[in-house]
C-alpha positions, 0 to 999 in steps of 0.5 A, a space after each residue: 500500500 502506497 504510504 499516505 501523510 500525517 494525520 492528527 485526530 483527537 477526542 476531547 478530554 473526559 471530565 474526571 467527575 465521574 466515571 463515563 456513562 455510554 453517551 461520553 462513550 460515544 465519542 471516543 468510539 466515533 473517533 477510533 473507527 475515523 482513525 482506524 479508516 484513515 489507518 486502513 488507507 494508508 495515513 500515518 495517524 496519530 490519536 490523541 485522548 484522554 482527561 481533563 482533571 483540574 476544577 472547583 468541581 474536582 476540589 469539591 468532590 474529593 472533598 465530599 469523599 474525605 480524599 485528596 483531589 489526586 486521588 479521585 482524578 486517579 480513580 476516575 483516570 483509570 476507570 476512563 483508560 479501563 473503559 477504552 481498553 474494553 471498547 477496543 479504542 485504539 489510541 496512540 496517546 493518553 494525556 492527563 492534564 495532571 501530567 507533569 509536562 503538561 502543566 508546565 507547559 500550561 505555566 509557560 503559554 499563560 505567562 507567555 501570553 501575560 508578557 506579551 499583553 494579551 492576558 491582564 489583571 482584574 476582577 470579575 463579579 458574576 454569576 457563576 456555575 460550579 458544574 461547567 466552571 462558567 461564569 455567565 451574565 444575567 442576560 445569558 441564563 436561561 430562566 434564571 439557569 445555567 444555559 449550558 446544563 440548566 442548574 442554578 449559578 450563584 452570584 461570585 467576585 474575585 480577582 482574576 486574569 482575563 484573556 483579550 478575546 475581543 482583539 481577535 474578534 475580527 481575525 477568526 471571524 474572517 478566518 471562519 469565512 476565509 475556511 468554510 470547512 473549519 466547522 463542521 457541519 455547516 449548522 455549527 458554523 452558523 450558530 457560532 457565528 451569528 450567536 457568538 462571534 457576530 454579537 461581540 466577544 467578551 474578554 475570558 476568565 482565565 485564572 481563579 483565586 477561589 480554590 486550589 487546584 489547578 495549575 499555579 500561575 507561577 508569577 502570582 501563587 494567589 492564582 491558579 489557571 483555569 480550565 480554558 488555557 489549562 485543559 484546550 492546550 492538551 492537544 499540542 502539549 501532548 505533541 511536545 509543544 513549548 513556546 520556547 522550542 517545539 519537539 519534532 513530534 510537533 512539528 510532524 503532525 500539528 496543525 490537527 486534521 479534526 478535533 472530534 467534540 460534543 455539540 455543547 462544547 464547541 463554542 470553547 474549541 472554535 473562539 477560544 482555542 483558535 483565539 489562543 492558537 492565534 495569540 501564540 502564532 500557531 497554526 489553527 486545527 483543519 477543522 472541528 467536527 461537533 458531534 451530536 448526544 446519545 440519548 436515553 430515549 429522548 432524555 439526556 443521560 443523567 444518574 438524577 433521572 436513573 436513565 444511566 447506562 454503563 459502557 461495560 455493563 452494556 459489553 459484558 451483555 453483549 460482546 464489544 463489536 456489538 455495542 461498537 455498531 449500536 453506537 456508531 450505526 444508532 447515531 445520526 450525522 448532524 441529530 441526536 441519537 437514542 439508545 434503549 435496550 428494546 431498540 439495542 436488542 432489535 437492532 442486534 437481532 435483525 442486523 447483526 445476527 441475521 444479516 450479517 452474521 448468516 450471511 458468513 455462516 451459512 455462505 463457509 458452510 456451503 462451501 464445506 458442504 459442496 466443496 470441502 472447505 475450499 475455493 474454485 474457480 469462478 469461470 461459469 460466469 453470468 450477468 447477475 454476478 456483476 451486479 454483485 461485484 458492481 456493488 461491492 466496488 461502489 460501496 467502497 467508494 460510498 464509504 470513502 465519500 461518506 467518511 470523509 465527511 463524518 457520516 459514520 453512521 450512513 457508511 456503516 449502513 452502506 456496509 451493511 447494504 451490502 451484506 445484505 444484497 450478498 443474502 439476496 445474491 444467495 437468494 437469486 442463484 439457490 446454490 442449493 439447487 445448483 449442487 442437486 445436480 453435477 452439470 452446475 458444479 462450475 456455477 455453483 463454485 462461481 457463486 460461492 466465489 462471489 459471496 466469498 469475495 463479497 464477504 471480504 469486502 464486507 470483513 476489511 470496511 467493517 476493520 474499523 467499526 468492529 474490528 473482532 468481528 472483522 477479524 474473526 470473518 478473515 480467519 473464518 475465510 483463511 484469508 490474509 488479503 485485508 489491506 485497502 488496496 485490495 478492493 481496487 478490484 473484484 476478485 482477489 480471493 486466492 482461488 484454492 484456498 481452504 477456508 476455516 470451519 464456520 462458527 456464528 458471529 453472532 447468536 440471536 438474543 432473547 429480546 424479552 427475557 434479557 428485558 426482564 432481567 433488566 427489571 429484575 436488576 433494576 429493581 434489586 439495586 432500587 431496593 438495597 439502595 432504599 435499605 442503605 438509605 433507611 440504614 442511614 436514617 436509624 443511625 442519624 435518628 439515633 445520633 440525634 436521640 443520644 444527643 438530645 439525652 445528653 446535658 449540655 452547658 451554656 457554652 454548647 448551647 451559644 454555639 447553635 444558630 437559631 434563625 427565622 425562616 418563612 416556607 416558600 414551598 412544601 412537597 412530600 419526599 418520593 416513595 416515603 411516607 413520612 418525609 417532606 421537603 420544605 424549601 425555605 426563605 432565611 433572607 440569604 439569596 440561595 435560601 435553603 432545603 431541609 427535610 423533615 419527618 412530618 408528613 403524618 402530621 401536616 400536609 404540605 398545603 398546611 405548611 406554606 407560608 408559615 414561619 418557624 424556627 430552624 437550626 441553621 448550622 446545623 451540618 448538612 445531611 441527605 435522606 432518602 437522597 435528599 438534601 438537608 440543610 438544617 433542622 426544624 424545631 418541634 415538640 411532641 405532645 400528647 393529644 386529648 385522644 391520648 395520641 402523640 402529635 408533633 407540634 411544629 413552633 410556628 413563629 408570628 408573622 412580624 418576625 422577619 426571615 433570618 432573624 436570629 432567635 435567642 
């Protein structure tokens, strides 16, 4: 095979919060199959992934776990690495943004640009949201919400480095128009122009002072950088990029061919990446292809909506190539995709083990049947077999065109295509028929030679998608022709060969069966974790009892905060009896939630409006995996009827919310 160029391809780097549900997991398998197509032809590909490990978010998880901030990246870094090993991702780099390297080299482009003016010092005061690390303007909220994952944002001031997007505005707005296909696709473009770059940019928060870890700003330790320069220069600093001297390395593969992104990031990898690259003197990547979700039905994945699904347990039910294909076939160019298990096990059924997987069985078995394993010459040739071979060439060239521009999903359904006209081939020719009698030996060798031909084709397009089963289809064909050149031409298969024995690729699944297990699952793990959550309350209701019973001096007693809080609303706490869910006004801007067990008392209509007392330092606890943050005051007493009564002391009126009792 002739030897093609360099090419640089590259996944974002995976959020170490926590570890990756299916729908991250797409990604990484969209790009492996670009860069196992561009290995297939010839280039001499460099693939780049990894994780992204710094943040306010990390800090405050690993606080929450009592570890450090290292040691929750470390597990979830290698949680990530375990989930591409079992996806078969072929990667040639793993870059963590903790890597030494890495941050110095972050160290250098941040004081580099700071010398050089494009960063300054200042101080921001916004609204910011600790999940994305972003701070927003009022008129950016969506309903009052984060525009980006729809939670809440709180008001925050402190110093920091900006970044001068504003002096580049005008040099990538024209650069965008100069190179048409630098976003991709064309919808994407759009909308980062005409809502982003067209309106104005603003300069960018690019250090922050208000927790720890991060990448220190070496010239002012108050600092650490932020996400934006920190975790977008992975993509060069992995190559051996350094403003003062760059590796060959560097020099062979960068500027990037793609960065292969989710939709909702591709504002910070088509203004501020490019606008980095600009201030540095780089070259820009070739092109960002924003890629769309992978939802749960129509929702997005989220652990909060139970709607989760694993990357691993899904190989485990159904073997690696097969989650592969789902993913990278259910997936729509420019759409959002959906993954049920109704729709993962149909497509299993119907396209994997009777499409697919029969063709190949049933093809080599006749092959042992009528010949003995081996392969004859074609040359009772007939019209019909051009089609046959007019087909396999132009889904080639179909699957070329189609990759080029991101269509994974559509050239794997030309692939399947066809397997497909290769059943209806076997369908119009009936070898069955022609080996009933001696004079059609040479047609049926013929037609078996084609299907077998037909097959090799389908084994060598489908190397990057699935490449086991790809794999495993050669070694059943004892065929080692599998390069990319070979399907130039129709007819390559090495006449006289013994073929292998045939085994199923694929066993067909018993939709409603596996259906019921899942319930089965789903229903256990929801029991054991009500039993663990009942477990927690005993023992806090036990704590609380044991300190109720035990004396306390004035001293104690100064150290509890009693404020005045109004009830702004009032639920019942799902699947409980007992609890409810109290939002209350204190007078702070966030206000705050507790949760109470006094559903058997009141009802929530009872409640609004009223105010009563809380103990508002209390530390915050979760029941029933709700949030707490304080305790309302109460007392039992004994009714005329002789039954117990929870009495909540509601407060008058007048007194104000906030106000601190005693």
């Amino acid at each position: 095979m002739c030897k093609k160029g360099p090419y640089y391809i590259t996944t974002a780097i995976a959020y170490t919060s926590r570890k990756p549900h299916i729908g991250n997991s797409y990604e990484i398998v969209l790009t492996d199959a670009l860069a196992r197509y561009k290995r297939l032809q010839g280039y001499d590909v460099f693939f780049l992934t990894g994780t992204d490990e710094h943040g306010q978010k990390i800090e405050e998880i690993a606080k929450a776990s009592n570890i450090t901030p290292k040691e929750h990246v470390d597990k979830i870094a290698s949680e990530i690495k375990e989930i591409c090993s079992i996806l078969n991702i072929s990667y040639d780099k793993f870059i963590r943004t903790t890597d030494d390297y890495h941050e110095k080299t972050v160290q250098k482009i941040f004081k580099r640009l700071y010398e050089q003016g494009d960063i300054y010092k200042g101080e921001y005061e916004g609204l910011y949201c600790t999940p994305c690390e972003s701070f927003w303007t009022e008129s950016q909220l969506v309903d009052g919400k984060c525009p980006d994952c729809n939670r809440e944002v709180k008001k925050a001031k402190e110093e920091a480095y900006f970044f001068r997007l504003s002096k580049y505005q005008k040099q990538l707005e024209q650069y965008i128009e100069d190179n048409p296909d630098f976003i991709f696709p064309e919808s994407r473009k759009k909308e980062m122009l005409n809502n982003f770059i067209k309106p104005g940019l603003q300069d960018l928060c690019v250090s922050r002072t208000s927790f720890k870890w991060g990448v220190p700003v070496d010239f002012d330790d108050r600092h650490v950088i932020y996400v934006w320069i920190d975790a977008l220069s992975n993509y060069i600093t992995a190559l051996g990029y350094d403003p003062d001297g760059s590796s060959q390395l560097y020099k062979k593969y960068w500027p990037a061919d793609v960065h292969i992104i989710g939709k909702d990031i591709l504002r910070f990898h088509t203004i501020y990446w490019p606008i980095m690259l600009m201030a540095l003197g780089e070259p820009l990547p070739k092109q960002v292809f924003g890629h769309p979700w992978l939802l749960f039905g129509n929702d997005k994945m989220s652990k909060s909506k139970g709607n989760v699904i694993y990357a691993d347990d899904l190989v485990k039910r159904l073997g690696v190539d097969a989650v592969r294909y789902y993913l990278l076939s259910e997936m729509p160019y420019a759409n959002d995709g959906s993954i049920t298990y109704e729709t993962i096990f149909e497509r299993y059924n119907s396209d994997l083990a009777n499409n697919l997987g029969n063709l190949v069985n049933r093809t080599i078995s006749m092959c042992h049947k009528y010949f003995d394993g081996k392969v004859l010459s074609p040359d009772c040739v007939q019209e019909l077999d051009s089609e046959l071979s007019n087909e396999a060439l132009s889904t080639v060239a179909k699957v070329e065109k189609l990759m080029s521009q991101y269509r994974v999903s559509d050239a794997l359904e030309a692939i399947f295509n066809l397997s497909k006209r290769c059943n209806k081939y076997i369908d119009e020719t009936s070898p069955w028929v022609l080996a009933k009698d001696e004079q059609n030996k040479g047609r049926l060798a013929t037609v078996l030679y084609n299907l077998l031909e037909g097959i090799r084709f389908i084994a060598v397009l489908l190397s990057p998608f699935m490449p086991d089963t790809s794999n495993s289809i050669l070694e059943q064909l004892n065929c080692d022709i599998k390069c990319y050149d070979s399907l130039e031409s129709f007819g390559k298969f090495p006449v006289g060969t013994e073929l292998g024995k045939p085994s199923a690729l694929f066993g067909r699944i018993d939709a409603k069966k596996e259906l019921e297990k899942l319930e089965e699952e789903r229903l256990a793990l929801e029991k054991a974790s009500q039993k663990t959550e009942a477990k927690a309350e005993k023992k806090a209701e036990k704590e609380a009892q044991k300190n109720q019973n035990e004396h306390i001096t004035i001293d104690d007693f100064s150290k509890v905060k009693i404020i005045c809080c109004k009830i702004k609303d009032c639920v019942a706490v799902e699947n409980t009896d007992k609890l409810l869910k109290l939002q209350l006004d204190d007078a702070t801007a966030e206000g705050r939630q507790i949760v109470s067990s006094i559903h058997e008392y009141y009802e929530p209509s009872e409640l609004i409006g009223r105010k009563i007392m809380v103990i508002g330092n209390l530390k915050p606890a979760k029941f029933r995996g709700v949030k707490s943050e304080g305790m309302l005051i109460a007392c039992d007493v004994i009714k005329d009827d002789g039954k117990k009564f929870c009495q909540v002391i509601f407060l008058d009126d007048s007194i104000p919310s906030g106000t601190v009792m005693g």
